[in-house]
C-alpha positions as CSV (number, residue, x, y, z in Angstrom):
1,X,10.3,-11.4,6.6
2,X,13.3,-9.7,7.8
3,X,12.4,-5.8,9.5
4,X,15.1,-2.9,9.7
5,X,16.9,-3.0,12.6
6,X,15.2,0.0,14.8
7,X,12.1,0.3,13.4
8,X,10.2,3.5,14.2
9,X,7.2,3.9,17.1
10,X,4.0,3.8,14.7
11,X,4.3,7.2,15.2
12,X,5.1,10.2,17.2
13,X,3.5,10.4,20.6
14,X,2.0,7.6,20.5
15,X,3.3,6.3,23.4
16,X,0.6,3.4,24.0
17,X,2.4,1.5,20.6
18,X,5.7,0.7,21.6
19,X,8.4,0.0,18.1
20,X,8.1,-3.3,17.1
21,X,11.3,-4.9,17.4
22,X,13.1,-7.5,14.6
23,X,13.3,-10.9,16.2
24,X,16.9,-12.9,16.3
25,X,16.8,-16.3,17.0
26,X,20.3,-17.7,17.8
27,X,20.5,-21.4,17.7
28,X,23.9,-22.7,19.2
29,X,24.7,-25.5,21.5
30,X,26.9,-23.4,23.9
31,X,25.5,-21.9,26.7
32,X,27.7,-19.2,26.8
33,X,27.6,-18.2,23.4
34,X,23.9,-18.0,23.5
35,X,24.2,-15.9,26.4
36,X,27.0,-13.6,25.3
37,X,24.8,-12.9,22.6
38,X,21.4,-12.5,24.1
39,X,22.8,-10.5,26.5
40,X,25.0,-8.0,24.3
41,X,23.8,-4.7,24.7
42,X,24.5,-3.9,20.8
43,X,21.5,-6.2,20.4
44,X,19.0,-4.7,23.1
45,X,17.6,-2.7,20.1
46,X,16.4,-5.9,18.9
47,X,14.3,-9.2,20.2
48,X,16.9,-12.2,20.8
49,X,15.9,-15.8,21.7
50,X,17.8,-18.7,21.5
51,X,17.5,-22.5,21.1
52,X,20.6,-24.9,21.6
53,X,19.9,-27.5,18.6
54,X,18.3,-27.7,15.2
55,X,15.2,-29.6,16.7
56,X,14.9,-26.9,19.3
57,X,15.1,-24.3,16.9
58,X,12.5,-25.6,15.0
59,X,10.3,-25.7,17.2
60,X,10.8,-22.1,18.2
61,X,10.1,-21.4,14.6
62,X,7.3,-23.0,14.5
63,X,5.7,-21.2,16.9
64,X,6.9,-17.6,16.5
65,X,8.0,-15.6,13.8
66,X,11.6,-14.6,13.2
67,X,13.3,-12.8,10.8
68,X,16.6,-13.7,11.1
69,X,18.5,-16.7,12.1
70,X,22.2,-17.3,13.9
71,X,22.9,-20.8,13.4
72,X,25.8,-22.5,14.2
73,X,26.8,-25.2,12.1
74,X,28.6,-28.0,14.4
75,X,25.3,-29.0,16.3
76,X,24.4,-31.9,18.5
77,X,21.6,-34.3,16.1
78,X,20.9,-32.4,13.2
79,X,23.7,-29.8,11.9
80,X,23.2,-26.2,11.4
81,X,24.0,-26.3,7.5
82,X,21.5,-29.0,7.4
83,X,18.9,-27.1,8.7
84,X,19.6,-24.2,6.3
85,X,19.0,-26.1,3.3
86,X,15.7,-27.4,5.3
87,X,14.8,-23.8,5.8
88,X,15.2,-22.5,2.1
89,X,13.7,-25.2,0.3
90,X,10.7,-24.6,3.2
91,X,10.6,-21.1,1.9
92,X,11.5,-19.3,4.8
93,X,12.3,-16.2,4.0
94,X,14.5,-14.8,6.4
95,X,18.4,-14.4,6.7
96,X,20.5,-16.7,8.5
97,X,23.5,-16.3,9.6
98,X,25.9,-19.0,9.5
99,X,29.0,-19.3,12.7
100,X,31.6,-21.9,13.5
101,X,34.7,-22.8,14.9
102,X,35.5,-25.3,12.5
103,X,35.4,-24.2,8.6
104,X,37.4,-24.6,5.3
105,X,36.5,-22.1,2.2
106,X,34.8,-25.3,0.9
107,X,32.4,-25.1,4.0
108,X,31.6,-21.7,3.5
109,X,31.2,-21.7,-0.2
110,X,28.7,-24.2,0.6
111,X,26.8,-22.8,3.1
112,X,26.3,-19.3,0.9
113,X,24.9,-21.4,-1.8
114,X,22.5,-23.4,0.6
115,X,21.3,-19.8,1.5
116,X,23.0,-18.8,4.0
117,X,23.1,-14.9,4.0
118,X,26.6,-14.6,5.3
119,X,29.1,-16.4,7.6
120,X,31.3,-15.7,10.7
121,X,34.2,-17.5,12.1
122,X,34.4,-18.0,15.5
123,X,35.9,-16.5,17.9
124,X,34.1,-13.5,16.6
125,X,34.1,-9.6,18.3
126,X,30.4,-8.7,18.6
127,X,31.0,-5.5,16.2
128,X,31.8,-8.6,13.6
129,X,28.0,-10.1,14.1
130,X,26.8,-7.0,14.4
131,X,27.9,-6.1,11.5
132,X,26.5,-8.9,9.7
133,X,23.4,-8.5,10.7
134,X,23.2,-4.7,9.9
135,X,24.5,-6.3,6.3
136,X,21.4,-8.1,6.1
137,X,18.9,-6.0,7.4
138,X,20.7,-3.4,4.7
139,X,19.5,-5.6,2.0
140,X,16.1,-5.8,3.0
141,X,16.0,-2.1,3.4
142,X,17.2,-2.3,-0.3
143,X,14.9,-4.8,-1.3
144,X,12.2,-3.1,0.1
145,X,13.1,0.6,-1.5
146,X,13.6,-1.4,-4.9
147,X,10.1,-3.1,-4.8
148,X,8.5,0.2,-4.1
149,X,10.3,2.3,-6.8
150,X,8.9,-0.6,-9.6
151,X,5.6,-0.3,-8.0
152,X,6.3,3.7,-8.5
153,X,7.3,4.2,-11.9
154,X,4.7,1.6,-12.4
155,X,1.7,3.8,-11.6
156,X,0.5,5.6,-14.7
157,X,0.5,8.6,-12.6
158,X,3.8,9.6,-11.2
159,X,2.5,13.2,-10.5
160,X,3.2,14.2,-6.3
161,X,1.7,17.5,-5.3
162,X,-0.3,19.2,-2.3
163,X,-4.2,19.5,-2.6
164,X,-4.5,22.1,-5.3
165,X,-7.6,24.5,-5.4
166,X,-8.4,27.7,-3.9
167,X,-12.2,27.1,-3.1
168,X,-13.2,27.1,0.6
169,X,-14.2,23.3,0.1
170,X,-10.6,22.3,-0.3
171,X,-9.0,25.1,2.0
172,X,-11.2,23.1,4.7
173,X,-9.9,19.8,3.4
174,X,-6.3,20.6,3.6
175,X,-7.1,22.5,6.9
176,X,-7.8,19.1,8.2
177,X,-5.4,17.1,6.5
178,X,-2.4,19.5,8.4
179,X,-4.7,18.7,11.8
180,X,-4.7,15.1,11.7
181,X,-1.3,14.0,9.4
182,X,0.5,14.0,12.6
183,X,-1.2,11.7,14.8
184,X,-1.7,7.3,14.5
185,X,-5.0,7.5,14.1
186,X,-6.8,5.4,10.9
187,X,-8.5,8.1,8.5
188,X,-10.9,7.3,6.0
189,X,-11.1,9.3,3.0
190,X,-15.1,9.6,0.9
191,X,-15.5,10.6,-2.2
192,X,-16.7,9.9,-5.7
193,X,-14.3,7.9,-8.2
194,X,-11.0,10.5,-10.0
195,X,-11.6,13.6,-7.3
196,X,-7.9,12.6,-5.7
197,X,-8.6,10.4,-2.5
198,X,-5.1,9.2,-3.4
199,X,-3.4,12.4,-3.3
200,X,-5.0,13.4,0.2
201,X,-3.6,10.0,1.4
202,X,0.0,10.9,0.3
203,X,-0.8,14.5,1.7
204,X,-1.4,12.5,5.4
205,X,1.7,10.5,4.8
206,X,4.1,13.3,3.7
207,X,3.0,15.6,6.7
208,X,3.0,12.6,9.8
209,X,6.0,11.5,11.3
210,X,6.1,8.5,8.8
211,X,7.0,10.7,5.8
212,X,10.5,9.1,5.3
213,X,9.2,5.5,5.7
214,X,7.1,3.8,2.9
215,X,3.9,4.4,1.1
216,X,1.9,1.4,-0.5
217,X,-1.1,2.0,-2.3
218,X,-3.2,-1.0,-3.7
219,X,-6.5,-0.8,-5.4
220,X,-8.4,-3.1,-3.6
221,X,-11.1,-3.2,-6.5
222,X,-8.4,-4.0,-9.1
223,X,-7.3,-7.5,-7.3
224,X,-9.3,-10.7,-7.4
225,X,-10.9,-12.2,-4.6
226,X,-8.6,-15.2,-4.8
227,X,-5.1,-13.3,-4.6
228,X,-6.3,-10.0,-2.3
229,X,-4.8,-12.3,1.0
230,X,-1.8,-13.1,-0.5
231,X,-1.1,-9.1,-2.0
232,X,-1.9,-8.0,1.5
233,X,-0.6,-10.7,4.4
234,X,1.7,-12.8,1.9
235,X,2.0,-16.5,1.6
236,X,4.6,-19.8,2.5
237,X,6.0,-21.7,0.2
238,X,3.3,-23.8,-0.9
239,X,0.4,-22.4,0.1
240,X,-1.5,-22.8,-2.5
241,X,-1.0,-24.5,-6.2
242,X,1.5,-22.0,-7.9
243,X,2.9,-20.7,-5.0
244,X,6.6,-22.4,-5.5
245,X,8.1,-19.6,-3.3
246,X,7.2,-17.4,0.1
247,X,5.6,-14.2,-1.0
248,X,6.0,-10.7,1.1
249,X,2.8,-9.1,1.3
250,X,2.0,-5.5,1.3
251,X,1.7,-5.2,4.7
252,X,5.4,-6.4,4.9
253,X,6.4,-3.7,2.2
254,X,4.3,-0.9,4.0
255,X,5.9,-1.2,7.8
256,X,7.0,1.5,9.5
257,X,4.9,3.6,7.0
258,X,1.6,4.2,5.6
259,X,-0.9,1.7,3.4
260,X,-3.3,2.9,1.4
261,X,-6.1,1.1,0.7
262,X,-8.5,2.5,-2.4
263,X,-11.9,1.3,-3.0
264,X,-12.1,-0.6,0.1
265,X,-16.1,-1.0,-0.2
266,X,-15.0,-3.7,-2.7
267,X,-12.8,-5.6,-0.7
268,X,-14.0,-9.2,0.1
269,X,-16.3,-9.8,3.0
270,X,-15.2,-12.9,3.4
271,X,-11.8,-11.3,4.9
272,X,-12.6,-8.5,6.1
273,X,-12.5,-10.1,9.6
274,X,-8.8,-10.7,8.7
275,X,-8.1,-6.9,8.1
276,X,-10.1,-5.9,10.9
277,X,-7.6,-7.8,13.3
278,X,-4.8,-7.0,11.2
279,X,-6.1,-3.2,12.4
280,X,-6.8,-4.0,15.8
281,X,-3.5,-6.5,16.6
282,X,-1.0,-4.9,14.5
283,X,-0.1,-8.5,13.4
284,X,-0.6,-10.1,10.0
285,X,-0.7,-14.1,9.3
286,X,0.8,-15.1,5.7
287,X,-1.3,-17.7,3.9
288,X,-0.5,-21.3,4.7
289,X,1.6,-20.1,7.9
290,X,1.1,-20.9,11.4
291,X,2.9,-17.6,12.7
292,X,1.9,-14.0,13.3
293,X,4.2,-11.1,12.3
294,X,4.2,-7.6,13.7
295,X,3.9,-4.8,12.0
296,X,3.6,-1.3,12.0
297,X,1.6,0.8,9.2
298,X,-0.4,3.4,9.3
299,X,-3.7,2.5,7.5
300,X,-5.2,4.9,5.5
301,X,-8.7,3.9,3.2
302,X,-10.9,5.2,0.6
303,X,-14.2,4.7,-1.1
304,X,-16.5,6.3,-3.2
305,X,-19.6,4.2,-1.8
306,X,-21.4,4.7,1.0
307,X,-20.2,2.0,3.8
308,X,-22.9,3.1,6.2
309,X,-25.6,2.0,3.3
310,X,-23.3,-1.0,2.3
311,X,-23.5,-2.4,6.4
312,X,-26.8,-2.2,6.2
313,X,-27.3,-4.2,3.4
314,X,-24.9,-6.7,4.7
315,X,-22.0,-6.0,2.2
316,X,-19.3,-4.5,5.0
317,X,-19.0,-5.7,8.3
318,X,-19.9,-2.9,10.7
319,X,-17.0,-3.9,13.0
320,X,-14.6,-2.8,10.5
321,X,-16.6,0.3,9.2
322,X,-16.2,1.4,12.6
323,X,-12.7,0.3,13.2
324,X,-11.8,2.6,9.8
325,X,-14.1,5.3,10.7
326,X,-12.1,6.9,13.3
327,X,-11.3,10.1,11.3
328,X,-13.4,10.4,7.9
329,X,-12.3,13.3,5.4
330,X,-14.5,14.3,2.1
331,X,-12.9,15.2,-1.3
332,X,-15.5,17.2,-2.9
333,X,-16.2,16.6,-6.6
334,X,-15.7,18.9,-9.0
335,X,-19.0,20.2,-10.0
336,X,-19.1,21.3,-6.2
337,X,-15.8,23.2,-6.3
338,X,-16.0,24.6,-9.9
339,X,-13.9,27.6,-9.3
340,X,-11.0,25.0,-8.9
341,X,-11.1,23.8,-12.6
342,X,-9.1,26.7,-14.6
343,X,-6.1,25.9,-11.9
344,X,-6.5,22.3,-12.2
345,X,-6.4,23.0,-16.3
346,X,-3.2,24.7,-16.0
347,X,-1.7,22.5,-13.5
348,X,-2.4,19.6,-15.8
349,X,-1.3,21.6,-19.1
350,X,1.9,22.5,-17.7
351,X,2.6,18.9,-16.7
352,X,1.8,17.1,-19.5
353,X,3.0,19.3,-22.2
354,X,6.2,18.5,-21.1
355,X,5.7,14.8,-20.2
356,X,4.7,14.8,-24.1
357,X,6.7,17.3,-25.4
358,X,4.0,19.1,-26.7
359,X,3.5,22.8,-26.8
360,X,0.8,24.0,-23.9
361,X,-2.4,25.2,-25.9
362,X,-3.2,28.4,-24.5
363,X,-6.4,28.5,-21.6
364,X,-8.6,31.3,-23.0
365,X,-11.1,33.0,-20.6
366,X,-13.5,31.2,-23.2
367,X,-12.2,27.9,-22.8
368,X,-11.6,28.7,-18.8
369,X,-15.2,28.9,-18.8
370,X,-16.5,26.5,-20.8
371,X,-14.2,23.7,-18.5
372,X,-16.0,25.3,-15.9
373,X,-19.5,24.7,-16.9
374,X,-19.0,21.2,-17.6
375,X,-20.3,18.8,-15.0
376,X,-17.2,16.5,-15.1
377,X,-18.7,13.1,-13.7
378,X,-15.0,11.5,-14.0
379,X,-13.7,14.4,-11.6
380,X,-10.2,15.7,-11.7
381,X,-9.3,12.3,-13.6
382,X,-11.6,12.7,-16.4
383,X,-10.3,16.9,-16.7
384,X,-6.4,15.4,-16.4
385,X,-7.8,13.3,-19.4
386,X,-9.2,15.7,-21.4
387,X,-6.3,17.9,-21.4
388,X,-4.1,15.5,-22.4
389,X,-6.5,14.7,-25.3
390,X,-6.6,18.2,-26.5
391,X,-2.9,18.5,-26.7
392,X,-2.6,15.0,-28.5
393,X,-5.5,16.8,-30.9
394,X,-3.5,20.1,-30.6
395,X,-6.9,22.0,-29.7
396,X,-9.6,21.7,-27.2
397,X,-12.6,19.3,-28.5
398,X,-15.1,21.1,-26.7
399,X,-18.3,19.3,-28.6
400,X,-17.3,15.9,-26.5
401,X,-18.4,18.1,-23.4
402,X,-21.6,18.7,-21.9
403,X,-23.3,22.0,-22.1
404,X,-23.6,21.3,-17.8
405,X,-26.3,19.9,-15.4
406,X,-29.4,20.9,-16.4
407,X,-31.7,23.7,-14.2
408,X,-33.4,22.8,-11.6
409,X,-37.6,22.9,-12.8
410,X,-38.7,22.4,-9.2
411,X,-40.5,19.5,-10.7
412,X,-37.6,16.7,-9.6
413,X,-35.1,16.6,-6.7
414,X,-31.4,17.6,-8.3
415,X,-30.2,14.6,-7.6
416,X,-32.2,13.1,-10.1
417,X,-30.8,15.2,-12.7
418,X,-27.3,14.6,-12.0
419,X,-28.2,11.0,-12.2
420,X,-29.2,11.5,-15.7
421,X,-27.0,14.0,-16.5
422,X,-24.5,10.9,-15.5
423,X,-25.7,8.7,-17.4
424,X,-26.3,11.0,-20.6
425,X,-22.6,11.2,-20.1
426,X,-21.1,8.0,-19.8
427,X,-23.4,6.7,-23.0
428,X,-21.8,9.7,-25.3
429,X,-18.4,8.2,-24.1
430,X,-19.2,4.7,-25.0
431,X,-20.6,5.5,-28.5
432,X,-17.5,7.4,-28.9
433,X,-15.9,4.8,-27.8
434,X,-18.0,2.5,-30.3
435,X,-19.0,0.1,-26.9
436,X,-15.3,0.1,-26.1
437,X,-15.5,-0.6,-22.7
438,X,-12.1,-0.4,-21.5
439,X,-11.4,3.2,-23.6
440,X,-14.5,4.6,-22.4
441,X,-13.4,4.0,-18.7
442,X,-10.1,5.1,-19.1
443,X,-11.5,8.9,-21.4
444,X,-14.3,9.0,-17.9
445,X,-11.4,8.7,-15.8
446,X,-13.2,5.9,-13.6
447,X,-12.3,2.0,-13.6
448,X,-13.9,-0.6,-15.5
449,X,-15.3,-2.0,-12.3
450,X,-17.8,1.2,-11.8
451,X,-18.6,1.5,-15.3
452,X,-19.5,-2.5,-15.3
453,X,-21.7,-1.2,-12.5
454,X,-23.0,1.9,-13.3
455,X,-24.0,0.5,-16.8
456,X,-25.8,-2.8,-14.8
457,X,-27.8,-0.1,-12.8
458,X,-29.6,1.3,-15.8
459,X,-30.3,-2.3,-17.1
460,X,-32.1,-3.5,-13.9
């Protein structure tokens, strides 16, 4: 897994985490060529060690990672080329770089099409293997930047805005978001399912010192158990059945920036140990490899259970609740912050009616109001829903809205009645719905996960 060639400190004034630098191994059987270019101070910026045979190299490889290789091809016992073709059909997924004295065009056409990511003649300048090495770290760069646009325009959402709302609940929030954005440290963002943890942790990313370096966000409720390691840490060639090639993780795609990790309360126990010293270490392990690789990424989580109630019941390890408790925010829902829901509406109208090319309907005091009242158990998700809905109906269908949460009589605690209230809710959506399951979720604004679960609740 090839890195860019100066990668950034984790981040600004943190000067306890040192940039990680991209590892060269250079594999020739001169002395003085390995030394000319372990010593070159165009490559200082970089980690350089060097082997002086195939078998040597190997061996290096097998016990650290590298991300790029500069083989030369006329080697005592195994050749260089030989070893290429090795590599690849290994799955190793870093460049190499192919030099030697002695080549014809038919050499080199060969060597590009056993893999090789370029090749130098010697006697080279240094600014010439320099030069092919920035090539290479340039297409991982673009690699990178091209995975994480598809991932983009991907996401159903594509809307990237500050925390809106005026009440004093979110002017604290963003208050604290400006506070700690700056700094390394892990944050972990509490709140219930569609209030925006997501657009707090692009708010942290945006305003730290990471802003122009990636941001990966993966939904760890919406992976399977049995392919969460491989999204994350990535795999080897052959890892596992199906795995015919080596598989970047997320991790890989995240470094030098932030990852964003929703619904972490779901991720597997089984490996949380492997995130917690993926946290701790800074170093990842593919599946099916031997090696740990560096990286650097800012981890940001969110949840909308309560981890201190799942530790104790022996769902979350506490070692890792603490390790991502270092800063905790709290999005507030939107019952709590009512006053926000007219700007929200408006926000969302302006947005979509031209994302549909549909005329905005016009936000009466009325209808201002009666948004207002409504409890909104889906949060700012389900109200982004329902607006789209009334401009696809070309009004506002108020009667699939509540009249609110109920009074309190004194008689029960309010919890209580927004439980029911809840769940009065989400069973008017499903006979809407006619037992759709996947619909209702999607019109609540929550995933299919927590309605599965919210729905299992009221059966036990």
């Amino acid at each position: 897994m090839t890195q860019p060639p100066q990668p950034p400190a984790s981040s600004a004034g943190a000067a306890s985490e040192a940039p990680i630098k991209p590892s060269v191994l250079v594999v020739d059987d001169e002395m003085g060529m390995r030394n000319f270019l372990a010593r070159t101070p165009a490559l200082r910026s970089w980690q350089v060690e060097t082997a002086e045979s195939a078998e040597a190299g190997a061996a290096r490889l097998a016990a650290q990672h590298f991300d790029l290789i500069i083989l030369d091809i006329a080697l005592p016992g195994k050749s260089g080329l030989t070893w290429l073709k090795e590599l690849k059909a290994a799955g190793f997924p870093g460049d190499v770089i192919l030099i030697t004295a002695f080549a014809d065009m038919e050499t080199a056409i060969d060597a590009l099409r056993a893999g090789a990511s370029d090749f130098v003649l010697k006697p080279f300048r240094i600014d010439q293997i320099v030069n092919a090495i920035q090539r290479c770290f340039e297409r991982t760069r673009l690699s990178r930047e091209n995975f994480l646009l598809r991932r983009q325009l991907a996401a159903r959402d594509g809307e990237r805005d500050d925390i809106i709302g005026s009440s004093e609940q979110m002017g604290r929030l963003r208050a604290l978001v400006h506070r700690i954005a700056p700094t390394p440290s892990t944050v972990l963002i509490q709140g219930e399912s569609g209030v925006g943890k997501e657009l707090v942790a692009r708010a942290l990313h945006q305003l730290s010192p990471r802003a122009d370096r990636p941001f990966v966000a993966v939904n760890c409720a919406a992976i399977s158990a049995e392919l969460i390691e491989s999204e994350l840490f990535g795999h080897v060639k052959g890892a596992f059945t199906g795995a015919k090639d080596a598989h970047n993780g997320l991790f890989y795609y995240a470094h030098g920036g932030t990852l964003f990790l929703d619904e972490i309360g779901e991720f597997p126990l089984g490996l949380q140990s492997k995130l917690l010293r993926a946290l701790e270490e800074r170093r990842i392990r593919p599946v099916g490899s031997q090696q740990e690789v560096p990286v650097d990424v800012r981890v940001v989580a969110a949840t909308n259970r309560n981890l201190k109630h799942e530790v104790e019941q022996c769902r979350f390890r506490q070692d890792l609740f603490y390790r991502l408790e270092v800063v905790t925010l709290t999005v507030p829902p939107l019952r709590q912050r009512s006053g926000d829901v007219p700007e929200l509406a408006a926000l969302f109208m302006d947005r979509l009616s031209l994302q549909l090319g549909i005329p905005p309907l016009l936000i009466t005091p009325e209808i201002a109001r009666a948004l207002s009242s409504h409890a909104w158990p889906g949060n700012v998700r389900e109200l982004r829903n329902f607006i789209e809905r009334s401009l696809l109906f070309g009004e506002f269908p108020l009667d699939t809205l509540d009249a609110g949460p109920p009074q309190d009589s004194g008689r029960q605690p309010p919890s209580l009645l927004l439980a029911e209230v809840e769940k009065q809710h989400i069973l008017a959506i499903l006979a809407q719905s006619n037992g759709n399951k996947v619909r209702a979720a999607e019109l609540l604004g929550v995933s299919r996960k927590t309605l599965d679960r919210k729905c299992a609740e009221w059966s036990s």
